[in-house]
N, CA, C and O atoms as a MOPAC input file, in Angstrom:
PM7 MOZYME 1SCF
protein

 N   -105.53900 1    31.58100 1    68.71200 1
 C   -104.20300 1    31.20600 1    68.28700 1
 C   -104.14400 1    31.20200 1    66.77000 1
 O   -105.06400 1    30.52100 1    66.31700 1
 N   -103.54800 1    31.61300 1    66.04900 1
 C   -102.41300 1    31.47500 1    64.64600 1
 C   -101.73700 1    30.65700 1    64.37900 1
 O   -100.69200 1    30.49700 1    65.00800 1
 N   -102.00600 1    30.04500 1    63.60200 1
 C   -100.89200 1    29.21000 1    62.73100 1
 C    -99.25800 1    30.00200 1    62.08300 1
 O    -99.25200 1    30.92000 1    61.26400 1
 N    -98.27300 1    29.51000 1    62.55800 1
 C    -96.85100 1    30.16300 1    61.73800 1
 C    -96.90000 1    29.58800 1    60.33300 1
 O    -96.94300 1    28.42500 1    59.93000 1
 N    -96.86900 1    31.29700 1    59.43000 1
 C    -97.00500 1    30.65100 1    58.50500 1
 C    -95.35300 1    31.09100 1    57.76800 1
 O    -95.12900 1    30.84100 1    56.58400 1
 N    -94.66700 1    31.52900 1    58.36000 1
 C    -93.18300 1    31.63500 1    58.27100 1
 C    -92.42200 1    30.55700 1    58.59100 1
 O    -92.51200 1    29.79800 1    59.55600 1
 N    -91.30900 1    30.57400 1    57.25700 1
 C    -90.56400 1    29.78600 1    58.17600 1
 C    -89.41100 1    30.60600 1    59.58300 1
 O    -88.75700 1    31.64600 1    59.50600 1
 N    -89.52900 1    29.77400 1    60.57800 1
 C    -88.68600 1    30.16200 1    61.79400 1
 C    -87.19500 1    31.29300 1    61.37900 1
 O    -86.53400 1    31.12800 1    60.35400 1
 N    -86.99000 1    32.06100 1    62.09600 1
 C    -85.00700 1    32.42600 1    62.15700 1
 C    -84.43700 1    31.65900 1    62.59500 1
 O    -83.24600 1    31.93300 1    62.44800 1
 N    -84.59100 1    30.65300 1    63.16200 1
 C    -83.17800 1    29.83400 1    63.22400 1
 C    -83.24800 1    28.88200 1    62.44300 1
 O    -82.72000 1    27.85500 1    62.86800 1
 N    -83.69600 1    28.82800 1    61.46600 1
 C    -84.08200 1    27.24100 1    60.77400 1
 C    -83.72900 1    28.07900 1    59.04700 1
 O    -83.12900 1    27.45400 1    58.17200 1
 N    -84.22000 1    29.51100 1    58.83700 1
 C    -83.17400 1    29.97100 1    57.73800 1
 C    -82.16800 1    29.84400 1    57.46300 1
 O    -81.34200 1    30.06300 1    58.34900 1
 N    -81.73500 1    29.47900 1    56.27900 1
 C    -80.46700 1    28.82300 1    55.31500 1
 C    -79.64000 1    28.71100 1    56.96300 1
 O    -79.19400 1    29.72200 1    57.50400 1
 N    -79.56200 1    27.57700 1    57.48300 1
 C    -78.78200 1    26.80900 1    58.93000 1
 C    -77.23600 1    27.10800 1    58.29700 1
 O    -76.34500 1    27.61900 1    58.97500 1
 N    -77.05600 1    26.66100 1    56.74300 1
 C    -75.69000 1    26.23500 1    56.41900 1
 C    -75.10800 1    27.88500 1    55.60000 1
 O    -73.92300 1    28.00800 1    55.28800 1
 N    -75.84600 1    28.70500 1    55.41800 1
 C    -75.30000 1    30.05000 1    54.75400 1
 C    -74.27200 1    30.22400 1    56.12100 1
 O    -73.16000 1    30.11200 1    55.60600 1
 N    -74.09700 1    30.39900 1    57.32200 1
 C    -73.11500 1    31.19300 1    58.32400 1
 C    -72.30900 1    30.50100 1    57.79700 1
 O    -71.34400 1    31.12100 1    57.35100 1
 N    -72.30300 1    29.22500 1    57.63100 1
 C    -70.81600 1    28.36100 1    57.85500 1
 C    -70.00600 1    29.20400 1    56.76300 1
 O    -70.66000 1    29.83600 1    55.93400 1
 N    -68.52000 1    29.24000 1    56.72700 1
 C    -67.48900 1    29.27300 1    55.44000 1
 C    -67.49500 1    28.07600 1    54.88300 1
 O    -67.98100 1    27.06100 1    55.38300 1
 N    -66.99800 1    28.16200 1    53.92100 1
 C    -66.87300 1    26.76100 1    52.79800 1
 C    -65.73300 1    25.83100 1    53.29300 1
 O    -65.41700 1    24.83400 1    52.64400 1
 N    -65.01000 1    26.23500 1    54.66200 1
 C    -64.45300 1    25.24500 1    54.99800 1
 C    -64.98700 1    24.14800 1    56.18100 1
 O    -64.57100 1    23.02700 1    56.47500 1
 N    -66.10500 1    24.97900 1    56.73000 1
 C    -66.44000 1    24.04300 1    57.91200 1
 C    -67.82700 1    23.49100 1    57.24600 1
 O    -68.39900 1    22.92400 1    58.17700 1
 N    -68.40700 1    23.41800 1    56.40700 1
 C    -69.52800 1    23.21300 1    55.44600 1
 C    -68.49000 1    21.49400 1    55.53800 1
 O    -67.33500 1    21.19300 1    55.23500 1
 N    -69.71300 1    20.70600 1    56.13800 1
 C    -69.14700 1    18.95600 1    55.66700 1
 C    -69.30300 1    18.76700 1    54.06100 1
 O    -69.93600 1    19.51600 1    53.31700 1
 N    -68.61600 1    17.65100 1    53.70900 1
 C    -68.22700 1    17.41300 1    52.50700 1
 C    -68.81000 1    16.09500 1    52.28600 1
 O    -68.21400 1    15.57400 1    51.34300 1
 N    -69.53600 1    15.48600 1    52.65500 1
 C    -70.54400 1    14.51700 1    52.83300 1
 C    -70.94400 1    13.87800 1    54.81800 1
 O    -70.56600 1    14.25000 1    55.92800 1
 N    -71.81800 1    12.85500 1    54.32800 1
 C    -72.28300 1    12.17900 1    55.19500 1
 C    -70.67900 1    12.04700 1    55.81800 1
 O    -70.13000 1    12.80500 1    56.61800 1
 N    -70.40400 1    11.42300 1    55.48700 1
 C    -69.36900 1    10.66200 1    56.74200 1
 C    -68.57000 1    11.82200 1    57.53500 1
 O    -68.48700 1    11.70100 1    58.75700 1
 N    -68.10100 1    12.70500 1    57.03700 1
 C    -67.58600 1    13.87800 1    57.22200 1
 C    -68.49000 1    14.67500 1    58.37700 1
 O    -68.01500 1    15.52400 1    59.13200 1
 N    -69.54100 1    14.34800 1    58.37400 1
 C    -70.52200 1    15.13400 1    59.15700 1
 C    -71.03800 1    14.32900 1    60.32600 1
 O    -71.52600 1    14.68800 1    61.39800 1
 N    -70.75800 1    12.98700 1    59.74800 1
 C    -70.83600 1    11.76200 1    60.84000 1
 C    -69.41200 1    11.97200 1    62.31500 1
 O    -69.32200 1    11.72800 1    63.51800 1
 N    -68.53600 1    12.57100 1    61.19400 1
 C    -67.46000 1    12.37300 1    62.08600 1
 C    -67.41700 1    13.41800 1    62.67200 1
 O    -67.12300 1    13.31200 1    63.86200 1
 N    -67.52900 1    14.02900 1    62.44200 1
 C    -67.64500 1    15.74900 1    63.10500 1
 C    -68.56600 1    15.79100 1    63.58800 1
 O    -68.42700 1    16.96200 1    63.94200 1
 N    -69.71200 1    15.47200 1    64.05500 1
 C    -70.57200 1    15.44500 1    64.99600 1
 C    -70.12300 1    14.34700 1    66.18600 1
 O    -70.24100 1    14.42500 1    67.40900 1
 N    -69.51300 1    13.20300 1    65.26000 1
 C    -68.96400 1    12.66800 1    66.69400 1
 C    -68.26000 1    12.79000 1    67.64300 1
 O    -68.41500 1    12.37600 1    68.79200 1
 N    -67.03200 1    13.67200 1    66.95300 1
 C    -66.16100 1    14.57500 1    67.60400 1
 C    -66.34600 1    15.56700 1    68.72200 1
 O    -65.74200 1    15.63600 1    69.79300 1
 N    -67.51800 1    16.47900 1    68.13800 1
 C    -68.25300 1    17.27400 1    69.01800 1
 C    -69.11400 1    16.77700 1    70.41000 1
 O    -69.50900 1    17.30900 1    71.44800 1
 N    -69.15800 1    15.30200 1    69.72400 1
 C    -70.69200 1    15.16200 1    71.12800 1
 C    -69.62900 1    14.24200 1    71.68700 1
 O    -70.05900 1    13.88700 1    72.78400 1
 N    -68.72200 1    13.81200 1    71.51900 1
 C    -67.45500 1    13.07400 1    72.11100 1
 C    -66.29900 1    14.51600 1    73.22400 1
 O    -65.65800 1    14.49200 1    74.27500 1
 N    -66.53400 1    15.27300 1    72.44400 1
 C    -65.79800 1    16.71900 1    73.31000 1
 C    -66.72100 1    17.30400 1    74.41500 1
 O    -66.36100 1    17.89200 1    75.43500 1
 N    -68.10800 1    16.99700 1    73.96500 1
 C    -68.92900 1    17.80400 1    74.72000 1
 C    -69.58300 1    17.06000 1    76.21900 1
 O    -70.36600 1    17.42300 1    77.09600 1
 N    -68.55100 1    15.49500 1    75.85800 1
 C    -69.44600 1    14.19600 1    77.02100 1
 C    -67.86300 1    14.53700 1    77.90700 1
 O    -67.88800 1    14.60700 1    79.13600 1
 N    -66.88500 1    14.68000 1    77.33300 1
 C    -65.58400 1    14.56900 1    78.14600 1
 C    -65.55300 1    15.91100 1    79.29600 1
 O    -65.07700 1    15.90800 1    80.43100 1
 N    -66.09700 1    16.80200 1    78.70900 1
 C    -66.26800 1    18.21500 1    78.96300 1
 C    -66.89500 1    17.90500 1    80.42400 1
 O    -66.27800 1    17.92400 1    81.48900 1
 N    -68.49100 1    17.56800 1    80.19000 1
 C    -69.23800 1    17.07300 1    81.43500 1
 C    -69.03900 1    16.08300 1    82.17800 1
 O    -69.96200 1    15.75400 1    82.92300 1
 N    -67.90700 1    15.39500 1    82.19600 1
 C    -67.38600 1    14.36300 1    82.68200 1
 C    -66.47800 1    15.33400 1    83.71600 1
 O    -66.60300 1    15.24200 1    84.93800 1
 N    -65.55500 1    16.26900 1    83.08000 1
 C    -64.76000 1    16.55800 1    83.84400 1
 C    -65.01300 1    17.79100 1    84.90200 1
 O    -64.22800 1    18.25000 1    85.73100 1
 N    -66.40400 1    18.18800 1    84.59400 1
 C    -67.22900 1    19.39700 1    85.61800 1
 C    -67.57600 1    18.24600 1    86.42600 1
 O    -66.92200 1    18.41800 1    87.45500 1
 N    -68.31800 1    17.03000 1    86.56300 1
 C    -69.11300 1    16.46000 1    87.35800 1
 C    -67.67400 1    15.31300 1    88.21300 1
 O    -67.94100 1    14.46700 1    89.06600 1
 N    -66.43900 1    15.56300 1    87.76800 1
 C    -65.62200 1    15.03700 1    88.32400 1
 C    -64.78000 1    16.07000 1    89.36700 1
 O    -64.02600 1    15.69100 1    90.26300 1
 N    -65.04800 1    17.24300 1    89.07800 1
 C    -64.51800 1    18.44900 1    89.45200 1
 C    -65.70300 1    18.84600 1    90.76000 1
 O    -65.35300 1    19.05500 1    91.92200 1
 N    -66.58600 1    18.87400 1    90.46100 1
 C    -67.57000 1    19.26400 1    91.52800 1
 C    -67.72300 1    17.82100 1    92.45500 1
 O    -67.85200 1    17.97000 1    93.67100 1
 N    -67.71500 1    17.00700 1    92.12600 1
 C    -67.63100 1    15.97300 1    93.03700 1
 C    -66.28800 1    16.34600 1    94.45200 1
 O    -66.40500 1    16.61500 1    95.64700 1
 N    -65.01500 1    16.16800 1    93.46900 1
 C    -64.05700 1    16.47000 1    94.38000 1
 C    -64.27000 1    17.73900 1    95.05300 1
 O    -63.69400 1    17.69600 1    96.14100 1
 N    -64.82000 1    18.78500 1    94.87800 1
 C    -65.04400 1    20.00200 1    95.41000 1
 C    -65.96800 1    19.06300 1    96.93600 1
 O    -65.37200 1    18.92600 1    98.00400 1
 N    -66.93500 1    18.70700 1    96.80300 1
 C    -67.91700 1    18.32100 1    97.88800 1
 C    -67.34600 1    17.55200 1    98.51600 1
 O    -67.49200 1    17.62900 1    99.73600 1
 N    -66.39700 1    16.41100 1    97.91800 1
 C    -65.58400 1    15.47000 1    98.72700 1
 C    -65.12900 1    16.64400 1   100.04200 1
 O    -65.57000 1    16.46900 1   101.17800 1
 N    -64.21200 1    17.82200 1    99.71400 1
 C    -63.23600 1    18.57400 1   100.47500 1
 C    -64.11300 1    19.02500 1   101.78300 1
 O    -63.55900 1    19.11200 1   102.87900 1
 N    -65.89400 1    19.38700 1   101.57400 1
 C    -66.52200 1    20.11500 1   102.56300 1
 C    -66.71700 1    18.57900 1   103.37600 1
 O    -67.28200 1    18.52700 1   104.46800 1

């Protein structure tokens, strides 16, 4: 085995894709926007596992 002595592709400049508008503008900004996201992304799986439930209810 080898040691990586690269750094990774997905871990290169993370923040170069973004545009300069979705680039957070501090901590809190990034606080909130991540909360947003993992708040969209819990409602999301809430409403598949509420959806497939009622599906199994019907059989």
């Amino acid at each position: 085995m080898v040691p990586e002595t690269e750094t990774p592709d997905d871990q290169k400049d993370a923040f170069d894709n973004l545009s300069d508008e979705e680039k957070p503008a501090n901590i809190i900004d990034a606080a909130a926007s991540g909360a947003s996201s993992g708040l969209q992304l819990a409602l999301n799986v809430g409403a598949m596992l509420l959806a497939f439930c009622r599906i199994n209810c019907l059989n």
